[in-house]
Residue, then its C-alpha position, 0 to 999 in steps of 0.5 A: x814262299x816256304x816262310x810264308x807257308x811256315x808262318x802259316x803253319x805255324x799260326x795253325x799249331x798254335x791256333x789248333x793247340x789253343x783250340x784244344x785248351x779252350x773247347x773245354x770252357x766253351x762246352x762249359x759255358x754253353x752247359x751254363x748257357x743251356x741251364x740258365x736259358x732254361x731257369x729264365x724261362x720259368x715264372x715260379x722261382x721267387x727272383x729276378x730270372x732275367x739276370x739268368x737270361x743276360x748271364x746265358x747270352x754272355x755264356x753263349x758269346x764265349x762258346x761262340x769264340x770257342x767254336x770261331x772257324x779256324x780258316x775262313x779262307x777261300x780254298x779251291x775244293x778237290x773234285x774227288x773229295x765230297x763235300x761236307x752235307x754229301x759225307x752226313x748223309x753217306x756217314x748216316x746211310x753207313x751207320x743205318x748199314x752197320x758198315x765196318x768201313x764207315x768213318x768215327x763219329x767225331x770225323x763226320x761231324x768234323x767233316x760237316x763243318x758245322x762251326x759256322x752255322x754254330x756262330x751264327x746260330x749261338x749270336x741269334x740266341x744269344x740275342x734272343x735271351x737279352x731280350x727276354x731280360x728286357x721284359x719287366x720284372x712280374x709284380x708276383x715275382x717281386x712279392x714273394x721275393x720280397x717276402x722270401x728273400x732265402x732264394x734271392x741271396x742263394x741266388x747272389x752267392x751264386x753269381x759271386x761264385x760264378x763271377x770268381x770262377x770266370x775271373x780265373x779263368x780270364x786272368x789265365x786266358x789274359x796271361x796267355x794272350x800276353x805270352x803268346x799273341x794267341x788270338x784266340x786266347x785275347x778274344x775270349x779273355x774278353x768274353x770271360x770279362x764281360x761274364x764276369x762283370x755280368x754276374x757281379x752285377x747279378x749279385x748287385x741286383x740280388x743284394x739291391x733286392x733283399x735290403x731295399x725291396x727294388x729290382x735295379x730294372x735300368x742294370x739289367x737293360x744296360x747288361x743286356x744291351x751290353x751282350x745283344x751288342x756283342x753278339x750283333x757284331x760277333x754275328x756281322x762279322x761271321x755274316x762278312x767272313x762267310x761272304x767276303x772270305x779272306x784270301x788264305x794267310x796270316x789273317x786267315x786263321x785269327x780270331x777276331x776280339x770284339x770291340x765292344x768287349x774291348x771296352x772292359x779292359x784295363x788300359x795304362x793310365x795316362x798320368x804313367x805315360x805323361x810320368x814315363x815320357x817326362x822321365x825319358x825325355x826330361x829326365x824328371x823323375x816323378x817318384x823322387x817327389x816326396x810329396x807325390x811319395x807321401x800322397x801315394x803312401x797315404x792315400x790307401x790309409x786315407x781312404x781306407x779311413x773314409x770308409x771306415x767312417x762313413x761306414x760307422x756313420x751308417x749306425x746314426x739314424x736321424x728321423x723328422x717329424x714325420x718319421x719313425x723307424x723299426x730298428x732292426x738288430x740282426x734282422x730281428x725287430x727290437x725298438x719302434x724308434x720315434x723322430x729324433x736323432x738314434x744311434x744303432x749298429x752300423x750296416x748290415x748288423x744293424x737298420x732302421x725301417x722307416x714308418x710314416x708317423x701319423x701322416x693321413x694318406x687319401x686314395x680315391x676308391x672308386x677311380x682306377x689304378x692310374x688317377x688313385x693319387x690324383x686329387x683336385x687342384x689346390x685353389x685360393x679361397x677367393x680364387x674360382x672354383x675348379x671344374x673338377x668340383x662341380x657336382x651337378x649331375x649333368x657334368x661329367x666328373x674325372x674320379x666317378x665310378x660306374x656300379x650296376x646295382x638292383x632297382x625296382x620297377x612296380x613289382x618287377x625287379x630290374x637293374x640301374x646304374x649309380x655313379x660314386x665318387x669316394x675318397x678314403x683317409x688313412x694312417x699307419x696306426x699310432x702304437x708301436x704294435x702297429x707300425x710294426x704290423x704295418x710294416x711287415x704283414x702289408x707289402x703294399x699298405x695302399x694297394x690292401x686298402x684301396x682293394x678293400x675299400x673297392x670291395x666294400x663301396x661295391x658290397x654297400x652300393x650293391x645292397x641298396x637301391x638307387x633311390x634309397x642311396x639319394x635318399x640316405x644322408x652320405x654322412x651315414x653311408x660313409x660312416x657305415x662304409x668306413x666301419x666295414x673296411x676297418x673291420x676287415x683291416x683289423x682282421x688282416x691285422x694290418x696296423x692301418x687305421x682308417x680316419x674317414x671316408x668321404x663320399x663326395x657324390x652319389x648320383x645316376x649317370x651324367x647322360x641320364x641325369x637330364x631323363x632323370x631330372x624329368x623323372x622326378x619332375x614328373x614324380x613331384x607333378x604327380x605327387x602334387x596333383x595327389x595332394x591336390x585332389x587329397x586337398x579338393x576332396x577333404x574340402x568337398x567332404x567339410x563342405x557335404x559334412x557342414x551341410x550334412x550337419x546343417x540340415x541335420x540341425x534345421x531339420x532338429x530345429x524344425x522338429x522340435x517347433x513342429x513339437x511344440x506347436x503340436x505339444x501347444x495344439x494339444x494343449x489348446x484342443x485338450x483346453x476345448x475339450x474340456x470348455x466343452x465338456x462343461x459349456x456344452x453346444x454353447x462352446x462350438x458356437x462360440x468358438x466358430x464366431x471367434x474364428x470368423x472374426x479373426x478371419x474377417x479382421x482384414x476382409x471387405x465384406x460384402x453381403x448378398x442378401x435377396x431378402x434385403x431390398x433397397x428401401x430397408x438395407x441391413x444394418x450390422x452391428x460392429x460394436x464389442x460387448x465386454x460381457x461374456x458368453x454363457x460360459x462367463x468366458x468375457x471374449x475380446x472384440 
């Protein structure tokens, strides 16, 4: 019994005096912890805040073992003593007191026995702060730490700074571990390892993000994972010690190293215990072997050597036909490389951009983000047509746009709604100037143009009507489209040059296409029955016109024979004027007896005569004389 209690004592000495060599880092690591927990929260740093997240959860896993319960033992309490919530409350009522009798702070905060809601309390935020590095990296972020890469390698250095410092301290704490079995010193050598595997992992990520303008989302979840696991079993155990405390002993006092942490520590190699056991078994000595000897002594040459080529061969750059380069010396732009095979300064003095040469890229303008690089569907030429190239009106098509623009009722002004379909073809300029401004002064070269195109097919749809749009030739409409948006491209000094814009279709919305088809049937009726009633006026004003001039000319022509038979009366009264005027009495007499014989020409004449009696009828003379009369006028008969 009394070695038992010795061995107990004993393993309390150590424990208590390794505690007093750790708690140093443990506050340390949770200042760190308090300081990057806090820069994780912020969204105005230009760098990939979530590697602070996963570095304060690593951070809190140590502090976590620092403050691990000395004993979790079962102890019977003393009756006399308070416990440990009963003596705050009396340490507060005597310090509210000013009591001189009241106890230091450090032992009534000691008394509260705080460690245990402490390691719970440090897993939960620490798995706390692994999911907030689980969320994805803000576009915004990712812009202005491309842009300004200064805080993104003072962030690097920073966690290689951070990563040396943990090294140290766990290759002193593993040493100790090895000396002294101390618990406590193996358990946080491994929590020391995992933080520094975490911020050399940050420095990777901040070196991936300056030269290759990515953010490594796949090392972060791994790093976080990592930590949230270790502080899931950290907290399991702590949750199973408080619940199920062991009997006081030996295994009351240790500290318990996590098996997950476990994973990163170095293990002899297999082939030194195969080499090992052979050699106490057998005899055999494999380090005699010359040729394992000579393999041994070459092989950090050789691969010394293999590095050093292969960092050489960083220096060649070969480009296809579809490539070009700007060669970049000390980060400074000197040569636009065309295809071909280029030799520079190897990496990172020396690196070569890539730059699209003259490949035309299409973006649909009017479709959203998820279907802009979506096109239709290569077909045969004698195969059939896709579905996606019908353009009726009444059918549904996947990459229209729906666009409010004016319209016109009468007089009253109202709003209508156009369905557009435009793709827009563009290339990174051909000079040297710009693909250089293509590659700097645009982060993104397809977002700037499809924002701009949106902008400008909304400005030209929204300035005209919808009847003006089915109206205009899409020829002309994409040709005024496409100098708009190079115009604004020139301004931004982009180096984009757009090829063509192609407006596929303009139409009213497919559920108002059959209303509208009505519409215009209805307008062609009506226009017909115009041009109808036009055409049956027109006739019946040629007809009334012909007729007008019809009578106007019979009426001329019967004028003109009531004239001249008035003009030949004339003439034949002037004519018996003047008969007579010379003939005298003799011309009336003579003039009656001619009209009365052109009247009875054709007449039966019947004479009635009371002085005529039967016996003595009247005779009348019906032959002609060929003399004439007083006059010397002959007469005919």
């Amino acid at each position: 019994m009394s070695d038992r209690h010795a061995g107990e004592e004993s393993d309390l000495g150590e424990l208590s005096s390794g505690r007093g060599e750790a708690s140093l880092t443990g506050w340390v690591a949770l200042g760190f912890a308090g300081l990057l927990g806090i820069l994780s929260l912020l969204k105005t740093l230009p760098v990939d805040l979530r590697w602070s997240a996963v570095l304060a959860s690593a951070c809190l896993n140590v502090f976590v073992v620092t403050i691990w319960p000395s004993s979790w033992a079962r102890t019977p309490r003393d009756p006399a003593q308070e416990s440990g919530w009963k003596q705050g409350v009396s340490f507060i009522r005597r310090l509210l007191w000013q009591d001189a009798e009241a106890p230091p702070l450090r032992l009534a905060i000691s008394a509260l026995h705080w460690q245990r809601w402490g390691v719970v309390i440090g897993n939960c935020l620490s798995v706390a702060l692994a999911a907030i590095a689980l969320q994805p990296l803000p576009p915004a972020a990712l812009i202005h730490a491309m842009v300004s890469s200064s805080f993104v390698i003072v962030s690097g250095a920073a966690a290689l700074t951070l990563a040396f410092l943990t090294l140290v301290a766990e290759r002193f704490y593993a040493q100790d571990a090895e000396q002294s079995h101390a618990a406590l010193s193996a358990s946080l050598a491994g929590m020391l390892r995992v933080l520094v595997v975490c911020a050399l992992a940050a420095a990777l990520s901040a070196a991936w993000l300056v030269y290759l303008h990515t953010a490594l989302d796949w090392l972060v979840h791994v790093a976080a994972v990592f930590t949230a696991a270790i502080a899931v079993e950290m907290m399991i155990r702590a949750t199973l010690l408080w619940f199920f405390a062991p009997r006081p002993g030996r295994n009351a006092a240790r500290i318990p190293s996590s098996l997950i942490a476990g994973m990163l520590r170095y293990r002899r190699s297999s082939l030194s215990s195969i080499g090992a056991e052979l050699h106490d078994r057998y005899g055999i000595d494999l380090r005699q072997n010359w040729v394992l000897r000579s393999f041994v002594r070459l092989l950090p040459v050789t691969v010394v050597a293999m590095v050093a080529c292969a960092w050489l061969l960083t220096s060649v750059v070969v480009l296809g036909p579809s490539q070009r380069a700007v060669y970049e010396r000390f980060g400074a732009p000197v040569a636009v490389w065309p295809p071909g095979l280029h030799f520079g300064m190897p990496w990172p003095f020396g690196k070569a951009r890539l730059v699209d040469n003259g490949a035309v890229h299409q973006i649909i303008v009017s479709g959203g983000a998820d279907d802009s690089s979506v096109a239709a569907p290569s077909t045969p030429a004698d195969g059939p047509t896709s579905e996606q190239m019908n353009r009726l009106w009444d059918v549904p098509h996947p990459w229209d746009t729906s666009q409010v623009i004016a319209g016109a009722t009468g007089e009253q002004q109202s709003f209508q709604i156009v369905n557009a379909d435009v793709r827009l073809d563009y290339r990174e300029g051909l000079s040297d100037a710009a693909a250089r401004a293509a590659l700097y002064r645009s982060v993104d070269p397809e977002s700037t143009v499809r924002s701009i195109a949106n902008r400008e097919v909304v400005h030209y749809l929204a300035s005209h009507t919808l009847q003006a749009l089915l109206e205009t030739s899409q020829t002309a409409m994409a040709e005024s489209v496409r100098r708009a948006i190079q115009r604004q491209l020139d301004q931004l000094s982009s180096g984009i040059e757009v090829v063509a814009v192609v407006i596929e279709s303009v139409h009213p919305p497919t559920g108002a296409a059959a209303a509208y088809h009505d519409v215009q049937a209805a307008q062609i009726r009506a226009q017909a029955s115009v041009a109808e009633a036009h055409g049956f006026a027109a006739g019946l004003l040629g007809n009334a016109q012909q007729q007008a001039r019809a009578s106007v000319t019979q009426a001329s022509a019967r004028a003109a024979d009531t004239m001249a038979a008035a003009r030949v009366q004339q003439i034949d009264f002037e004519a018996d004027t003047v008969a007579y005027r010379l003939g005298g009495p003799a011309f009336p007499f003579e003039y009656y007896l001619s009209k009365l014989q052109k009247g009875l020409q054709n007449a039966r004449i019947t004479v009635i005569d009371d002085r005529l009696s039967a016996d003595g009828r009247a005779t009348i003379d019906l032959r002609s004389f060929s003399a004439g009369d007083l006059t010397g006028i002959a007469h005919g008969n």
